[in-house]
PLY file of the C-alpha trace (Angstrom):
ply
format ascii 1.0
element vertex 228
property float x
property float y
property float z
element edge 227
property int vertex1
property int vertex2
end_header
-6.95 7.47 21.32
-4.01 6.20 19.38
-3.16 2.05 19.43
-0.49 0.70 19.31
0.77 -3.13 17.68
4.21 -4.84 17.92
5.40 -7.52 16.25
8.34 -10.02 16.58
10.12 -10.91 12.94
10.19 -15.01 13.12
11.72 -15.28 9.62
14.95 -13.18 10.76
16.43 -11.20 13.63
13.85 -7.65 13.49
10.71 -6.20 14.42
7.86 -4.11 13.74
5.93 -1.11 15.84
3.41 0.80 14.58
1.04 3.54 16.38
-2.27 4.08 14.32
-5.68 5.87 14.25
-8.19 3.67 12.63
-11.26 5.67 13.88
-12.13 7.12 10.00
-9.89 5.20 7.56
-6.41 4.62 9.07
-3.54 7.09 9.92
-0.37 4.60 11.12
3.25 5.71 11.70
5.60 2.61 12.19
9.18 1.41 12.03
10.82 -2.06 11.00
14.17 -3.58 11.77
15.37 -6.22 10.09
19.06 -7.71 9.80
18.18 -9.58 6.46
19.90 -9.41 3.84
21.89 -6.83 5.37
21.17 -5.03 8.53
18.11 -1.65 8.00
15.39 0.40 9.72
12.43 1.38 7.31
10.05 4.01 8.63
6.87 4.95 7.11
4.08 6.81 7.39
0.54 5.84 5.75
-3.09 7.14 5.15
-5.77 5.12 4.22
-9.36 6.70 3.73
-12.98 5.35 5.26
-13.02 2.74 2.43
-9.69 1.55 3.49
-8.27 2.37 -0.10
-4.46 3.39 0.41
-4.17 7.35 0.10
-0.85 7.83 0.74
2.75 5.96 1.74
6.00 7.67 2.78
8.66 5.15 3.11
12.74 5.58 4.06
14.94 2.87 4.77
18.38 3.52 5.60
21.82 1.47 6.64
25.25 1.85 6.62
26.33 4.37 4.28
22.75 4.59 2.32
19.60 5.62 2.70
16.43 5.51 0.19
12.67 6.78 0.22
9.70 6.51 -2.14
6.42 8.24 -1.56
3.16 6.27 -3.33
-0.17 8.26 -3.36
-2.81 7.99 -6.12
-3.52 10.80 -8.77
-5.72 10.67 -11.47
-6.42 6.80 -11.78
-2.59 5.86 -11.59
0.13 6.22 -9.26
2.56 8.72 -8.61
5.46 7.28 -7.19
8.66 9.43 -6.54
11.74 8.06 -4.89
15.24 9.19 -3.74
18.85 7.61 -2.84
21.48 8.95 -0.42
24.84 6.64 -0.51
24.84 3.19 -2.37
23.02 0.55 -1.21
23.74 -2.08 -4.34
27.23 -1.54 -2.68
26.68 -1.90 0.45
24.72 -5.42 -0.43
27.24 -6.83 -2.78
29.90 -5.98 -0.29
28.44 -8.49 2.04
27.33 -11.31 -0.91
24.10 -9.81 -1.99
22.95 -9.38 -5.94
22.06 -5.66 -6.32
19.15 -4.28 -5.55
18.19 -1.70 -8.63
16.74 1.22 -8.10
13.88 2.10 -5.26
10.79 3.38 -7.07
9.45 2.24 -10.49
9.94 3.57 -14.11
7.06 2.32 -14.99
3.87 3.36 -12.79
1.42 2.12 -15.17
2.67 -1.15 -14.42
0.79 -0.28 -10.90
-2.69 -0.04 -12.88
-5.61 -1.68 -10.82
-3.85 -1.65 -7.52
-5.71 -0.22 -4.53
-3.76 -1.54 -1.68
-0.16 -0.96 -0.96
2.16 -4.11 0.32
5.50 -2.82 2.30
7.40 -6.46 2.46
8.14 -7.42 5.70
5.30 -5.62 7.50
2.17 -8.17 8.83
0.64 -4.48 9.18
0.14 -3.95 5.30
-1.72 -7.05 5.24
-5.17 -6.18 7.12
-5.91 -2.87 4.50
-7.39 -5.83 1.92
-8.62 -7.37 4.86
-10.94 -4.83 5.84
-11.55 -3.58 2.89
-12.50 -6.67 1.51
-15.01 -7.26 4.69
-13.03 -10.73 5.68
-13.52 -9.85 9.55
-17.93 -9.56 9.37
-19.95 -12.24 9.81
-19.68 -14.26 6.80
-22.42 -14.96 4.43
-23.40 -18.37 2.78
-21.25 -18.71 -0.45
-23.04 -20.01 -3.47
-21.41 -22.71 -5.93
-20.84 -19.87 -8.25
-19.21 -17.50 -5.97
-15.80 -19.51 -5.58
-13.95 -16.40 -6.59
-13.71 -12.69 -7.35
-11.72 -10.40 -9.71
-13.18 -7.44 -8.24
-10.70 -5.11 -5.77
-14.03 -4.67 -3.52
-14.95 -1.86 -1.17
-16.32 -1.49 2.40
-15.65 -2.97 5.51
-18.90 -4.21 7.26
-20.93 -6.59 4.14
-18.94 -9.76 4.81
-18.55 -12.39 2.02
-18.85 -15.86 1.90
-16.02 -18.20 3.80
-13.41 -19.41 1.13
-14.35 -16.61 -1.28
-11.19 -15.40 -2.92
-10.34 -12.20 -3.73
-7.63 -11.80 -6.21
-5.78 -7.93 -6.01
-3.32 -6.26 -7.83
-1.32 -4.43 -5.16
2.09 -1.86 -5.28
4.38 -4.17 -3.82
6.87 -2.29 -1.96
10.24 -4.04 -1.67
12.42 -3.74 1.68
15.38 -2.52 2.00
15.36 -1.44 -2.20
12.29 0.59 -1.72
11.76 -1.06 -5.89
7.89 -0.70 -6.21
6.43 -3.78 -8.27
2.97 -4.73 -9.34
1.75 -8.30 -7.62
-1.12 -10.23 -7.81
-2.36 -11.59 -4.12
-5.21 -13.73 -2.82
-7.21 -13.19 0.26
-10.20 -15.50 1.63
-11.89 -15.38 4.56
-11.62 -19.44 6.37
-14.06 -18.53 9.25
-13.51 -16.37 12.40
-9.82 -15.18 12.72
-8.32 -16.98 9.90
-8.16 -15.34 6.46
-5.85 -17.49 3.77
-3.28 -15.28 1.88
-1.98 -16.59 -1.56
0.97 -14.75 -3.90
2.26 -16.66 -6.97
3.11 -19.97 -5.44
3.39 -18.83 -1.68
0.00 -19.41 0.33
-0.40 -18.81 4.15
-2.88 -18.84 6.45
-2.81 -15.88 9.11
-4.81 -15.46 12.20
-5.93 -12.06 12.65
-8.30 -10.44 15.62
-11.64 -9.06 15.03
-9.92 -5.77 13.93
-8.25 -7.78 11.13
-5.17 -6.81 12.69
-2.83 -9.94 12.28
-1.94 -12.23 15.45
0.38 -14.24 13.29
1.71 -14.52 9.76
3.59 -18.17 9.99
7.37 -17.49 8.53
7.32 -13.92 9.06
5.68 -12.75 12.63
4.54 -13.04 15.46
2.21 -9.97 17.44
3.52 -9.67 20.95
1.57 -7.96 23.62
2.86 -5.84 26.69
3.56 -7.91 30.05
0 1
1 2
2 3
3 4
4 5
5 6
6 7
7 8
8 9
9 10
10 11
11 12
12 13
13 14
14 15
15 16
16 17
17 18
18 19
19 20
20 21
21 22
22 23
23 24
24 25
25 26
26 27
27 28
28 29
29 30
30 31
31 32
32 33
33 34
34 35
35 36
36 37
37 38
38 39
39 40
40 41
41 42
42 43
43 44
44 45
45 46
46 47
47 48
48 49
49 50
50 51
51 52
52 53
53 54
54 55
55 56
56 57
57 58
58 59
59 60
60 61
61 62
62 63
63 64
64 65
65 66
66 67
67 68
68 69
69 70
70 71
71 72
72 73
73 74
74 75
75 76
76 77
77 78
78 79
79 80
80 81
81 82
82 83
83 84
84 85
85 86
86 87
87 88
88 89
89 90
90 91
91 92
92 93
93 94
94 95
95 96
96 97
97 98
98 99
99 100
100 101
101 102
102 103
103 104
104 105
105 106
106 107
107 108
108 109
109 110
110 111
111 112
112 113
113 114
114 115
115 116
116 117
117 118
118 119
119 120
120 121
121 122
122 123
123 124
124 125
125 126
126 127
127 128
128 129
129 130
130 131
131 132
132 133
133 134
134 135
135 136
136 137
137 138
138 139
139 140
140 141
141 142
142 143
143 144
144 145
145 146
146 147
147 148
148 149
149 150
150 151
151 152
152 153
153 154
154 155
155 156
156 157
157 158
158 159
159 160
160 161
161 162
162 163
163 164
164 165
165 166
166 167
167 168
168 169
169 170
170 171
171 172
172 173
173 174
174 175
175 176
176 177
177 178
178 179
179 180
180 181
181 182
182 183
183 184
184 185
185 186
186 187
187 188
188 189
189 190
190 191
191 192
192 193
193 194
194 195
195 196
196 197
197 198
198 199
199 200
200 201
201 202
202 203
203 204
204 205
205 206
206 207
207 208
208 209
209 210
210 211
211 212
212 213
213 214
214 215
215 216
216 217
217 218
218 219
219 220
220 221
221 222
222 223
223 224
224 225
225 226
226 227
């Protein structure tokens, strides 16, 4: 049976929904409105396999008087990224005090070598694929002195690693509303049951997600809100 997750945006006025198959891998459709830094709706549509390495991501985002799209899937150890642009969205942003966005996509996609997970910004969804594949929701194992951190992407869902292990990734940051696709380094470490800590650059958070790895709450960004 499908599920289905909704979050409230606590950064801005906006919102995600997504409905999702995770019984082999993960098959999600979702949408996310935001009025920062100018009002948008970005759909996608992504497949992630049994190991919970991305597969594929379809993404448009559209506003007044643009629209944009970029499709991510690997191919032959890199990524193929293709993107699209309907209208002018640099325009639409500098019309209302925004810098320019650039160009959705990449021109670069070796820059992208290493990543196996895909970020969309602004979507507390994107965050559990390194979560589960990294293993962060089993039962964690005693960490040894030398195991403080980890360079390796990891695979699998069920081995569980050792609280405060951290993981460093390269993911395909996807930018919202530009659709610009950027590499980015990210941290994940598993703090005990429900909490995982999330580091990029100089940002760090610490999100509570359910047994699923599903987040419950990404502080400065969202909030999950269940049915009445």
């Amino acid at each position: 049976m499908p599920k289905s997750l909704f979050w409230a945006r606590t950064d801005t006025a906006g919102s995600e929904h997504v409905v999702f198959d995770d019984g082999a891998g993960l098959g999600a459709q979702g949408v996310v409105l935001a009025v920062d830094p100018i009002p948008y709706t970005c759909r996608y549509r992504l497949t992630v396999g049994p190991d919970w390495a991305t597969r594929r991501l379809e993404v448009e985002a559209e506003g007044a008087g643009w629209q944009r799209s970029v499709r991510l899937e690997p191919a032959g150890g890199r990524w193929r990224v293709t993107a699209g642009e309907q209208g002018d969205l640099d325009a639409a942003l500098r019309a209302a005090g925004h810098p320019a966005a650039g160009l959705p996509g990449t021109d670069d996609p070796d820059r992208l070598a290493g990543a196996v997970d895909i970020d969309l910004g602004g979507s507390p969804l994107f965050n559990t694929l390194p979560v589960r594949r990294l293993g962060l929701t089993a039962s964690p194992t005693t960490t040894s002195p030398s195991a403080s951190a980890s360079t390796e992407p990891g695979t699998g869902t069920g081995t569980g690693t050792g609280t405060g292990t951290a993981h460093r990734i390269t993911v395909a940051w996807v930018q919202v509303p530009s659709l610009m696709v950027l590499p980015a380094e990210q941290v994940y470490a598993a703090l005990g049951p429900g909490r995982v800590r999330f580091a990029s650059e100089t940002f760090t958070t610490e999100l509570d997600v359910d047994p699923g790895g599903w987040v419950l709450r990404y502080p400065g960004l969202a909030e999950r809100i269940a049915p009445r």
